[in-house]
DOTORGU-608870 format. One record per residue (C-alpha): residue number from 1; residue in one letter; x, y, z. Coordinates in steps of 0.2 Angstrom, whole numbers, padded with zeros to 4 digits, m for minus. Example, Ala and Ser with C-alpha at 12.3 -4.5 7.8 and 13.67 -1.06 7.14 Angstrom:
<rs>
k, r, u, v, w
1, A, 0062, m0022, 0039
2, S, 0068, m0005, 0036
</rs>
This chain:
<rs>
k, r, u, v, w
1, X, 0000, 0000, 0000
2, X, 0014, 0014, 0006
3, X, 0025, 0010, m0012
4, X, 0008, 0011, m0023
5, X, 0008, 0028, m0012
6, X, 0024, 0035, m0015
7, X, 0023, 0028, m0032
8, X, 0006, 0039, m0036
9, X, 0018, 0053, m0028
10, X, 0031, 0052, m0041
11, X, 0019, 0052, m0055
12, X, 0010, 0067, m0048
13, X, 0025, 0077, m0050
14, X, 0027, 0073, m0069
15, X, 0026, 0088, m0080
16, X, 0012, 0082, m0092
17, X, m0002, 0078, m0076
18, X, 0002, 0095, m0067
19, X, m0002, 0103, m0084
20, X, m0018, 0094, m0086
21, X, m0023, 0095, m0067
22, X, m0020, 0115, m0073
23, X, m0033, 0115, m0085
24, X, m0044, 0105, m0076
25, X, m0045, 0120, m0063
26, X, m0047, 0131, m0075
27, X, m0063, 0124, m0083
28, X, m0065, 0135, m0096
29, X, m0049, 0128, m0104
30, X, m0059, 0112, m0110
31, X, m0077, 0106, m0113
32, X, m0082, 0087, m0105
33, X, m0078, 0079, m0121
34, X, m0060, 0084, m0121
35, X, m0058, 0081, m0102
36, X, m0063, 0064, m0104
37, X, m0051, 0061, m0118
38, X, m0035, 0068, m0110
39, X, m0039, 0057, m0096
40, X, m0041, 0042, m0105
41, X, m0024, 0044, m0116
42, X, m0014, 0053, m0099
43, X, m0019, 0034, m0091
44, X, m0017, 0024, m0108
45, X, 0003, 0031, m0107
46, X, 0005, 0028, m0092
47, X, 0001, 0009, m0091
48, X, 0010, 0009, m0107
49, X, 0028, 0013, m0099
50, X, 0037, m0004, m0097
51, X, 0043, 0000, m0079
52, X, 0022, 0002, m0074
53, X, 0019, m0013, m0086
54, X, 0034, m0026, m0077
55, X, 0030, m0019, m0061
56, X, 0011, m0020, m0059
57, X, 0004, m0035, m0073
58, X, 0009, m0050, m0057
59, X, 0000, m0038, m0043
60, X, m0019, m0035, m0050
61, X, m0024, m0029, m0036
62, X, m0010, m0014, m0037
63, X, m0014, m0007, m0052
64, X, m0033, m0006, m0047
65, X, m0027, 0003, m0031
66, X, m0016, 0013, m0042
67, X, m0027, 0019, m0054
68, X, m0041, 0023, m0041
69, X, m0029, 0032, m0030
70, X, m0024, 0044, m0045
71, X, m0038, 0046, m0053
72, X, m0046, 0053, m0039
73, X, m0035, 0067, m0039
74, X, m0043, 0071, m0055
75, X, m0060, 0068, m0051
76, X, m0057, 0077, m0034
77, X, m0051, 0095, m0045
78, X, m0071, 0097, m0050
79, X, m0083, 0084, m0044
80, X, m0096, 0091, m0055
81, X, m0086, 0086, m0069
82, X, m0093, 0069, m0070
83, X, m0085, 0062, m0086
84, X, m0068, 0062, m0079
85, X, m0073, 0051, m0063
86, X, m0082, 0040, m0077
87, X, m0068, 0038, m0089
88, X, m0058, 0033, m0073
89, X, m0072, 0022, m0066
90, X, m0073, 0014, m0087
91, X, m0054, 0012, m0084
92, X, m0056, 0003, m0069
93, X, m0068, m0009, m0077
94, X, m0057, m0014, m0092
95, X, m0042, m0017, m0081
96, X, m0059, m0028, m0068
97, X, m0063, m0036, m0082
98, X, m0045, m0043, m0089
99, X, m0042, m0050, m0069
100, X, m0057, m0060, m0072
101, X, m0054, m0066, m0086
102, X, m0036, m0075, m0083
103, X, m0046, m0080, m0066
104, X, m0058, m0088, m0078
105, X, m0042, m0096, m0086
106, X, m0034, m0099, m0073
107, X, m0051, m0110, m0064
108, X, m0051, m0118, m0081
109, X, m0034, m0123, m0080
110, X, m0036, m0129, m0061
111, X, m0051, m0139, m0065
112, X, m0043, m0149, m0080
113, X, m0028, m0152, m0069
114, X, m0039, m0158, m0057
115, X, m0048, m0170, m0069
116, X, m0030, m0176, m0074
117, X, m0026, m0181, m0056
118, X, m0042, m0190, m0053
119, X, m0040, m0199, m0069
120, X, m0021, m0203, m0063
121, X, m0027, m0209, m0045
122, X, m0042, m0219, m0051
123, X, m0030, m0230, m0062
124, X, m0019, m0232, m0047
125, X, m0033, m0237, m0038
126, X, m0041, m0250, m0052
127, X, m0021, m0259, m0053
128, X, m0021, m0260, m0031
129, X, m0038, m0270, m0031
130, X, m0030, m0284, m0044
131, X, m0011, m0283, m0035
132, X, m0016, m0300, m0029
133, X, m0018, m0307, m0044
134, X, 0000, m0299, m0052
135, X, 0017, m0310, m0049
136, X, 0031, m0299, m0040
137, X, 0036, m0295, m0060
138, X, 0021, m0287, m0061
139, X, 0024, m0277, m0045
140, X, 0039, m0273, m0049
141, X, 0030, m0263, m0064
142, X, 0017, m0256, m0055
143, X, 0030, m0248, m0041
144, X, 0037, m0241, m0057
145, X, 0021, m0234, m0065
146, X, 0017, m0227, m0049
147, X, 0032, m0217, m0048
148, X, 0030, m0210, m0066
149, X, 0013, m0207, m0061
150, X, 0018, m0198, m0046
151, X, 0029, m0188, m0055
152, X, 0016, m0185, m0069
153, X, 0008, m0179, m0053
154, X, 0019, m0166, m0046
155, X, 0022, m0159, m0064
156, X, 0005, m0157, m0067
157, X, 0001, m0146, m0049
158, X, 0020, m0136, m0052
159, X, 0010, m0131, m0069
160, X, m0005, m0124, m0059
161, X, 0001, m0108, m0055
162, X, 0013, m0102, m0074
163, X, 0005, m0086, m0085
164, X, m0006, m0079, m0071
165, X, m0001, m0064, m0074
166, X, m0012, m0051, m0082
167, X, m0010, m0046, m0101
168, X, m0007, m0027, m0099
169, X, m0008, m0028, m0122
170, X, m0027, m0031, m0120
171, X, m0031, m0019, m0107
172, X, m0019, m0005, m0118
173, X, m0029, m0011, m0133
174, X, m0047, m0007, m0126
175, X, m0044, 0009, m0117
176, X, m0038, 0012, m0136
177, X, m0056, 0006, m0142
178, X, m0062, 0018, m0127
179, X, m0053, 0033, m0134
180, X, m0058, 0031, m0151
181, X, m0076, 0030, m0147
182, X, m0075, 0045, m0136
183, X, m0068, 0055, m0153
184, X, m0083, 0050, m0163
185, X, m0098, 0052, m0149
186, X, m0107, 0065, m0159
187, X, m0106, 0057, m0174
188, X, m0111, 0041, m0168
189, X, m0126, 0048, m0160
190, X, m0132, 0057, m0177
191, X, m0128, 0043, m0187
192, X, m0141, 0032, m0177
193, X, m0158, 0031, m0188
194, X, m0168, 0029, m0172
195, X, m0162, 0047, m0167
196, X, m0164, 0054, m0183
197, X, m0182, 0049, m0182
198, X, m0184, 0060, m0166
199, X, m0188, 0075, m0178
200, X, m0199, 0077, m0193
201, X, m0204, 0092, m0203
202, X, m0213, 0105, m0196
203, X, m0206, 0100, m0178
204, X, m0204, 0115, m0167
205, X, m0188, 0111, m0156
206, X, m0186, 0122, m0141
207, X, m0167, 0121, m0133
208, X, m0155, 0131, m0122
209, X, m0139, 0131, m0117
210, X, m0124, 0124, m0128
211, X, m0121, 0107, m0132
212, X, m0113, 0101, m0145
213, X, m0122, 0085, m0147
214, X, m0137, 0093, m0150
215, X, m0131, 0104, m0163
216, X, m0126, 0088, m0173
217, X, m0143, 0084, m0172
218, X, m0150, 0098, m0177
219, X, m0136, 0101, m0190
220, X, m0139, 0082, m0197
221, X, m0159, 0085, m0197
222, X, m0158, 0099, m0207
223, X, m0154, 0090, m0222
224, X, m0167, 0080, m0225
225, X, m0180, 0091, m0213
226, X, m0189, 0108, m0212
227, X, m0190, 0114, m0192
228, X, m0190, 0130, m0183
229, X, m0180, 0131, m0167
230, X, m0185, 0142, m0151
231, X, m0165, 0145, m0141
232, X, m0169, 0150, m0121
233, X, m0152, 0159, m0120
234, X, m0151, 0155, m0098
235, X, m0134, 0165, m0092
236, X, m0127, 0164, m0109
237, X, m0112, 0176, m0100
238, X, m0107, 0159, m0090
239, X, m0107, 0147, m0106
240, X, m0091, 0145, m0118
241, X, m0102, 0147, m0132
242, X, m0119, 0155, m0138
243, X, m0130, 0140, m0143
244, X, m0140, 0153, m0154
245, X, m0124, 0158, m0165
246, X, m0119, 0140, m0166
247, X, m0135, 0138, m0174
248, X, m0139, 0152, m0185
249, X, m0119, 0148, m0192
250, X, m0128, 0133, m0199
251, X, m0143, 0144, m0207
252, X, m0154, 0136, m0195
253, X, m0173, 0146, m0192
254, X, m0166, 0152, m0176
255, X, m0176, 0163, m0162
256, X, m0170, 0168, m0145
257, X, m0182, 0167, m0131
258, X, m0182, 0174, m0112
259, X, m0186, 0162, m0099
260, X, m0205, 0171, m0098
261, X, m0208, 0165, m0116
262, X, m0206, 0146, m0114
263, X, m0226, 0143, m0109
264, X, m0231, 0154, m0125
265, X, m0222, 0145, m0135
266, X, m0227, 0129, m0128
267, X, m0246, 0134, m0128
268, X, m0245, 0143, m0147
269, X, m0236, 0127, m0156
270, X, m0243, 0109, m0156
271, X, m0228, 0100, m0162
272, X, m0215, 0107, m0149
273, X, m0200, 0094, m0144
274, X, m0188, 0098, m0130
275, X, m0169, 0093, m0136
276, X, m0155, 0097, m0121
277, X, m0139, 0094, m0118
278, X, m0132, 0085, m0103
279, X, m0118, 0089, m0089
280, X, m0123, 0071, m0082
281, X, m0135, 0055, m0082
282, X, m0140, 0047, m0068
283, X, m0140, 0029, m0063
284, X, m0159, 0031, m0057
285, X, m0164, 0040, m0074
286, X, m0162, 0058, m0069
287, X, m0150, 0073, m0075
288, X, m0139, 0086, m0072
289, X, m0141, 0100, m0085
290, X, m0136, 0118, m0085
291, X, m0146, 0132, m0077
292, X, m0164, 0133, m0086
293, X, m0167, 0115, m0089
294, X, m0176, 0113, m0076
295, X, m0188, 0128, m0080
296, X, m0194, 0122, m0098
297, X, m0195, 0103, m0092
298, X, m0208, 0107, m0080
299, X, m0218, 0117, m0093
300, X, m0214, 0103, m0104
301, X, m0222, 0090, m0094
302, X, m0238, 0103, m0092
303, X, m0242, 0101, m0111
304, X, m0236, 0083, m0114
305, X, m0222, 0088, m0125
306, X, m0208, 0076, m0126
307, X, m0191, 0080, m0115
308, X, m0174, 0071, m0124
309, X, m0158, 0074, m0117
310, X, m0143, 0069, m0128
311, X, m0128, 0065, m0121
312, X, m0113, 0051, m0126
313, X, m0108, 0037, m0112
314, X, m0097, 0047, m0105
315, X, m0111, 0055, m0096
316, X, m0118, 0041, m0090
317, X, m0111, 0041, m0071
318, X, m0116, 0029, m0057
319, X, m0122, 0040, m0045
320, X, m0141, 0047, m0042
321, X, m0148, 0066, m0035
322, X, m0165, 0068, m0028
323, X, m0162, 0089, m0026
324, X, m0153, 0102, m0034
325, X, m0142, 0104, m0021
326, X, m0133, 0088, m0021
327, X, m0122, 0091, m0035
328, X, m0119, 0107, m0038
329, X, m0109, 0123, m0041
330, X, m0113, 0141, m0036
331, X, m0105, 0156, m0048
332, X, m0101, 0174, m0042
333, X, m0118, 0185, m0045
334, X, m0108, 0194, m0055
335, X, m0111, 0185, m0069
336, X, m0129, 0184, m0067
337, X, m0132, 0203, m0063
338, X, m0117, 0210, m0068
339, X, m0104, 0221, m0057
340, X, m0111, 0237, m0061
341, X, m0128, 0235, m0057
342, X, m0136, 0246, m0045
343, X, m0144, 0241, m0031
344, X, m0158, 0255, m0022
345, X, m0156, 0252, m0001
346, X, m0145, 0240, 0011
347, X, m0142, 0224, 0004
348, X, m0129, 0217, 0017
349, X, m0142, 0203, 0023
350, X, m0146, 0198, 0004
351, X, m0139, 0182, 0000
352, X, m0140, 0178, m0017
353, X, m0141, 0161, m0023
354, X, m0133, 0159, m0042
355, X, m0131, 0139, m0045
356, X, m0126, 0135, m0062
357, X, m0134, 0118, m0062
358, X, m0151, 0110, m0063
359, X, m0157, 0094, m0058
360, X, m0168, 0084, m0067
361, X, m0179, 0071, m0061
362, X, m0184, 0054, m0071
363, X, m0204, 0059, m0072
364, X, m0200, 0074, m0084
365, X, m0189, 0065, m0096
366, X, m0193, 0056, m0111
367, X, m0177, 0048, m0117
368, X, m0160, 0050, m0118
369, X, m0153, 0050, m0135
370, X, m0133, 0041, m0133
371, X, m0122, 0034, m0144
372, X, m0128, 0017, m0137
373, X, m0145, 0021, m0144
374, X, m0159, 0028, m0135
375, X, m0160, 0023, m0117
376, X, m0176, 0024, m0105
377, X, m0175, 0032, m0092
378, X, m0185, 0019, m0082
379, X, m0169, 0003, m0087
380, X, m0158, 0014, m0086
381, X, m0151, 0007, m0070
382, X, m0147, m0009, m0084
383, X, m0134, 0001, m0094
384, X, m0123, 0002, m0080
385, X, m0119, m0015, m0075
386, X, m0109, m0018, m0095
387, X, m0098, m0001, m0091
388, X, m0094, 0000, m0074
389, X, m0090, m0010, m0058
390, X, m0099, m0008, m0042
391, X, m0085, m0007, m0030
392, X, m0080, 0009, m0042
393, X, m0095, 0016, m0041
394, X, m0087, 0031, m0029
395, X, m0070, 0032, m0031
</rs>
């Protein structure tokens, strides 16, 4: 335990992990996507150096400790940043899943061996029952066979414990299959028929704050599709980019909304689909989206219009919320109200409450459009048992 320790110490110090633990405190420097994959490659080169290779593929249980400890400090920089405890917790399952596999092997192995000394003593055992009938020849053969048998033996259990040790290639190879899927998310998602379908001609699509999954969507739909598309621009001073010029750069029918003309909007059109993005899916169904979500789901729900929320794997996270306040950030009113507003009277006993997120419960969403197709919200609990391991669940 104290060298894995020390160990993780050392590593810390490298030049290339204090760089992205910089940018990870920055926030602004990248969007989850791009968090998830500098994870992913930072952990893929480090299991690749020989030394970590030769020094952790006898010890399994090391290298889980090890990249639990470590990638805690990640995860521990923003804990509302969920894809990067994900992408660690993803890790952690690949590496799970290559132990049990050479334990399978290795059970195999234990079993066949077994068979082979059963089979070895039961012949012993037939040849005793006629001894009486051999002549002292025959014995003399027998004393023989046994000790070839017995060797046979010993040769068989000394082989019962070679190649336990893990195959650090295929666990290098499939965080390699990881990375790459993270690169093409968004188009994986828009390439799926079953998500194209979501929207016709004539839809109206009401959205709001910037995702780039669904600007895919939109961007894909377009094509093929005639639609108009309401943007509720929520805080757009604490976004990294305008959902509505993202959108109207792709000659979409754009127009911006205030949070007051969600319900007319919802009440004037009957064809009105809700598309957001996602900072999070949770294991019971619910999410974490940006500021405003929760506003328009709520309306949503009043007039039956359909609530999907697009987001890739990465996303998805093994925890569950039941209020806003469990995972959540507050900004600086500042960028809410601005530092030179004027404020009439004493407003030293003001507090003002400025969170950034929303959470969303199961009951006002629809789906969840993934790159793994689209998900219920009710099964989605189902999804989680093929991408992550329980004793990872908090890292």
């Amino acid at each position: 335990m104290e060298y894995i320790l020390e160990h993780i110490r050392k590593i810390e110090n490298t030049t290339n992990i204090k760089e992205l633990k910089r940018k990870l405190r920055r926030k602004k420097d990248m969007n989850s996507t791009e968090a998830s994959l500098q994870i992913a490659q930072l952990f893929y080169d480090l299991l690749k150096d020989q030394t970590i290779k030769n020094k952790y593929k006898n010890n399994p249980s090391a290298l889980v400790l090890l990249v639990t400890k470590l990638g805690k400090t990640f995860s521990d920089i923003d804990p509302v940043q969920f894809c990067i405890g994900n992408t660690i917790k993803k890790i952690l399952h690949i590496i799970r899943e290559e132990i049990r596999e050479k334990q399978k092997d290795k059970n195999n192995k234990i079993n066949e061996q077994q068979e082979s000394i059963n089979n070895i003593i039961n012949q012993e055992n037939k040849k005793l029952l006629d001894i009486k009938n051999l002549d002292f020849t025959n014995e003399v053969k027998k004393e023989e066979d046994t000790i070839n048998s017995s060797g046979q033996l010993y040769e068989i259990k000394n082989n019962a414990n070679t190649n336990d040790e893990l195959d650090m290639d295929i666990i290098l190879e499939n965080i390699d299959t990881l990375i790459a899927e993270m690169h093409s998310i968004s188009e994986t998602i828009t390439e799926k028929k079953e998500i194209k379908d979501l929207i016709a001609d004539n839809d109206i699509i009401l959205t709001t704050n910037y995702s780039e999954q669904i600007v895919k969507i939109l961007s894909e739909n377009q094509k093929t599709k005639k639609f108009k598309v309401f943007v509720c621009e929520s805080a757009p001073k604490i976004r990294e980019k305008s959902m509505s010029e993202e959108l109207k750069k792709l000659k979409l029918d754009v127009t911006i909304i205030e949070n007051d003309d969600i319900y007319s909007v919802m009440k004037k059109y009957t064809k009105v689909k809700v598309f957001l993005g996602a900072k999070a899916i949770l294991v019971n169904g619910g999410s974490i989206a940006y500021g405003g979500a929760y506003n328009i789901c709520l309306i949503a729900s009043m007039f039956s219009n359909p609530v999907i929320i697009a987001g890739g794997a990465t996303k998805l996270t093994p925890m569950y919320s039941f209020k806003h306040e469990f995972y959540n950030e507050y900004l600086s009113p500042d960028l809410i109200f601005g530092k030179n507003m004027n404020y009439n009277g004493d407003i030293s006993n003001i507090q003002f409450n400025t969170p950034s997120l929303d959470y969303i419960p199961p009951n006002l969403i629809s789906m969840f459009a993934s790159d793994i197709g689209i998900l219920n919200p009710k099964f989605l609990y189902k999804n989680f048992n093929e991408m992550y391991d329980l004793e990872d669940y908090e890292i």
